[in-house]
Structures are given as structure tokens and as C-alpha cells.
N, C-alpha and C positions, 0 to 999 in steps of 0.2 A: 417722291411718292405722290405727289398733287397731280402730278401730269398722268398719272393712271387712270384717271377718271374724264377725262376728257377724249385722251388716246382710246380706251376701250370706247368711248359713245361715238367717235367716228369712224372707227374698226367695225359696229355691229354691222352697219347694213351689208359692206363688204363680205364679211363673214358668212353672214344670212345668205346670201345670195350666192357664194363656193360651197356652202351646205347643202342647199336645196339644189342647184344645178349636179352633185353630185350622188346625191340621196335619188333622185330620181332618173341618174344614168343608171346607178343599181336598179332601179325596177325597171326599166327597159333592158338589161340585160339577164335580168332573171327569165324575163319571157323567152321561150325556148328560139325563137328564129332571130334574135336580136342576138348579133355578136359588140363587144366593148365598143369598137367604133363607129358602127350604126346606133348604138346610146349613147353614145357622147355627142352624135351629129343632132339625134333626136329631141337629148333632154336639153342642149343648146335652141333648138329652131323652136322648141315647147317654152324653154323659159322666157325668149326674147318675143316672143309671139309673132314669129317672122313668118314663121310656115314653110321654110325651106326645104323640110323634111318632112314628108305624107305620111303619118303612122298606117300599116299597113294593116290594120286587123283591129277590133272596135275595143279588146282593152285597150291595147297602143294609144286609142285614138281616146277612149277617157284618163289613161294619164296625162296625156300633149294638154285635156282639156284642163285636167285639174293643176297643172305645171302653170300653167300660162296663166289661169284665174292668180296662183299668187306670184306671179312674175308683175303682172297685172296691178295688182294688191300693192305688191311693193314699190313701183312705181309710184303710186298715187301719193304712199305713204313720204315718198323720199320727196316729192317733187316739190318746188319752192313756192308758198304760197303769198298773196299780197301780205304787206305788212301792216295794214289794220287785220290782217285773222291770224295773226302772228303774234300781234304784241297786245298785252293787255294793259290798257292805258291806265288801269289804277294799279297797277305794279311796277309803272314806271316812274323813274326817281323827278323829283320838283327839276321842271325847267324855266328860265327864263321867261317870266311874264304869269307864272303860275301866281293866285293870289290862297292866302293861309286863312282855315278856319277851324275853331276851336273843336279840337279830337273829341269834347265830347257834345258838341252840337246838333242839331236835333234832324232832321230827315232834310230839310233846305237852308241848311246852314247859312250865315250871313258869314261875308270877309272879313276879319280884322283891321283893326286901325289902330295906329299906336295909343290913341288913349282907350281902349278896349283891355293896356296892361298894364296894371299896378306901378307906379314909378320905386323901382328898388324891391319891388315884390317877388313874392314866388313867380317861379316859371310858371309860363302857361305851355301846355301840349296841343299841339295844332299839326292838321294836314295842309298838305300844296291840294289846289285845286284848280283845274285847270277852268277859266274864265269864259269860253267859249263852251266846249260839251259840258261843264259843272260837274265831269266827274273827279270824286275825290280821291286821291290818290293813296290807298289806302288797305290796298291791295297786298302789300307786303309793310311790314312793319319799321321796316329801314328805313320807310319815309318818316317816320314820326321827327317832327321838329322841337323843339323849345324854343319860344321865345322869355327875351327878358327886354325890359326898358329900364336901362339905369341912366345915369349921369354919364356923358357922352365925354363930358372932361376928365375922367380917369383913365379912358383906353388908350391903348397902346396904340400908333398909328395902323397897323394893320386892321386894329377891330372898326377902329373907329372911319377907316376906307370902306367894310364890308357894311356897317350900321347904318339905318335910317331911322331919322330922330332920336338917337340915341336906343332903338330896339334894336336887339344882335339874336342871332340866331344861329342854332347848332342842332347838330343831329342827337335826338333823345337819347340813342341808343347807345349805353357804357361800351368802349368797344376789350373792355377784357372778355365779361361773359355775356354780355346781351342786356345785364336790365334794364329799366328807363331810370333815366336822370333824376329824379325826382325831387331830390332832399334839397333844401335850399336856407343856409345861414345867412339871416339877411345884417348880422353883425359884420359881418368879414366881405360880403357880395361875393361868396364861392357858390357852386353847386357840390352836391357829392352823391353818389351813388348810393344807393342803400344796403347793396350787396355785399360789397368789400370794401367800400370806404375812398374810393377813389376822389380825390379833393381836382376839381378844376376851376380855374382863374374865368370869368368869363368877359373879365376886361382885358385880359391878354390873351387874345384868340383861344382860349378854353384850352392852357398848357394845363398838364398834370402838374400839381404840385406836392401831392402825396398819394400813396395805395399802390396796388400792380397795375395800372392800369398801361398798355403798353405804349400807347398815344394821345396826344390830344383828340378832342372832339372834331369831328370834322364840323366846317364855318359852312353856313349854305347865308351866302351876300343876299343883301335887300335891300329894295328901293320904295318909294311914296309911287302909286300912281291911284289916279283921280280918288286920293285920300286914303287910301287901304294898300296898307303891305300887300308885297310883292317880292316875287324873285325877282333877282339883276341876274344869278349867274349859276348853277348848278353848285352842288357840295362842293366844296374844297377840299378832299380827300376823299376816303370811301368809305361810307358806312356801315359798320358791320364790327363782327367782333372774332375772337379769338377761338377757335375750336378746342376744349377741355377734354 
């Protein structure tokens, strides 16, 4: 059932386009000197705005116009555009060399450093920002990171590949139902969700170790450059959560 919704968004134009080519052989065939294959020649040479077929009398000639305006239309609409007016860069997920700053930071945000977070402290909420345009990535909420700075000698070799200085980072977002990470037992150094309780390790790559949650956190790696966190490498899994 997932794949209906993709199937139907690139079926529509198809569709759209045997609708109207045939919606509009009907009115060139209602017109009394139009027979079905002179509308099909018609509402074809109307749609594609070729002109191969002269509408012979001046309604003829305002549907050919009004066919072809959205043959016209649809084209524009279908046709492939650059991809900066395509993508919108603050909805797109932290890439490599993106530097993080703190989600509630104020209009020109400064970058993070790892002594910018509590050693063993609550998590801080931070977006990627890309270094060059300084737009925040922020655009969709998928981005939201956590960072932590613990003791860098408790992790597991995986966390402790992805950390810089001992800060680990993970995607805020619980992926059973969506909420942010927030809750932080600094007895135990877990996270857990606030929602349903979901318990994650964030020295063992943020496994579940109690609640429904279906996965771990997805890991987004990090590196030191000229002093300020930074991505080394895109999420490590996908961010997002489970539809209820």
C-alpha cells in the first residue's frame, strides 16, 4: 500500500493529459461538421500545439486555442527545472562540512564548539547550517540534531568512530512517533523520550534499550574544523518516525 502514493503522483500527468485530449475530442465532435476522426486529429494537433489540423470555423478555432493554452500549461508544469528552484536548501538533510547551531539561537546564530556543551550534561538541540549561504537547515524538522559531550572512554567503538572530542550526535527525532529526544538522566548517561518512554544508550550508538521504540537513533558523524562542530558524514540511517 506505500507504493500507491507514489504510483498515483506519476500516473497524474499521464492521466491529466488522456482526459483533456479526450474531453476535448468530445467538443470538437459535438460541433455539428466535426465527425470522431476529424476530433481526434483536431483535439491531438490542439493539445500538442503542432497545428497540423486548421479548425475550420472560429468556435473550432477557440477550442484548438483554449486546448493548447493548457497543453501549453502542462508542459511548463511537467518540465524539469534547475535544481536550486527545486530544492530547498533548508529542507535539506545536514551534509558533510555543514557546521551546528544551537535550535534556539537568535537571528545570526554562532557555530557550536564542543566546549559550548556541558560535559555529561543534558542534550543540546541544534540545526546543520550550511557555512557558505548560512542557511539554517530548518526547513523540515527531521533535521533537528542532539548533541551530547560525554566521556569519550565509555563508547563503544562505533560511537566513538562517529564522535568528535567526545560530542556524539543523533537525530532528535523519536522515531516511533515523532517527539524530540529530550529527557536526559544524567545518573545512567541515557536519553529517553518523553512520549512513551523510549530509553536509548547514547554511548552505544543510541540502541534502544527499553519502550516501543522501533530503532535506534539515527548517528549523523562529526568532525573539529577550525574549532567548531561539523559534519564528517550525513545521518546514518533515516530520520523519521513511524506512521500511527
Amino acid at each position: 500500500m506505500a507504493l500507491y502514493g507514489p504510483v498515483a503522483l506519476l500516473a497524474l500527468p499521464a492521466v491529466s493529459i488522456v482526459f483533456i485530449f479526450f474531453a476535448f475530442m468530445c467538443l470538437f465532435a459535438g460541433l455539428e461538421h466535426h465527425g470522431w476522426r476529424s476530433a481526434f486529429v483536431t483535439s491531438g494537433s490542439s493539445l500538442v500545439t503542432l497545428g497540423f489540423e486548421r479548425p475550420p470555423d472560429l468556435p473550432s478555432v477557440f477550442l484548438a486555442l483554449l486546448e493548447a493554452a493548457i497543453g501549453l500549461g502542462l508542459c511548463f508544469a511537467l518540465a524539469p527545472r534547475p535544481a536550486s528552484a527545486q530544492t530547498d536548501a533548508a529542507r535539506e538533510r545536514p551534509k558533510e562540512g555543514d557546521l551546528l547551531v544551537a535550535a534556539t539561537a537568535a537571528a545570526a546564530p554562532e557555530p557550536l564548539s564542543p566546549d559550548d556543551l556541558p560535559l555529561d550534561g543534558k542534550q543540546t538541540l541544534a540545526w546543520p547550517i550550511d557555512p557558505e549561504s548560512k542557511t539554517v537547515r530548518n526547513g523540515s524538522r527531521l533535521n533537528k540534531v542532539l548533541l551530547l559531550r560525554l566521556d569519550p572512554e565509555g563508547f563503544d567503538p562505533e560511537t566513538k568512530e562517529r564522535a568528535a572530542d567526545g560530542v556524539v550526535g543523533y537525530s532528535a527525532i523519536c522515531p516511533h512517533t515523532g517527539c524530540d529526544v529530550t529527557n536526559w538522566h544524567s545518573d545512567r548517561r541515557l536519553l529517553e523520550c518523553p512520549c512513551h518512554y523510549s530509553i536509548y544508550d547514547p554511548k552505544e550508538a543510541a540502541k534502544v534499550l527499553s519502550g516501543p521504540a522501533p530503532r535506534r537513533l539515527p548517528a549523523l558523524p562529526l568532525k573539529i574544523a577550525d574549532g567548531k562542530l561539523a559534519v564528517a558524514k550525513p545521518f546514518i540511517g533515516r530520520p523519521g518516525f513511524q506512521q500511527m
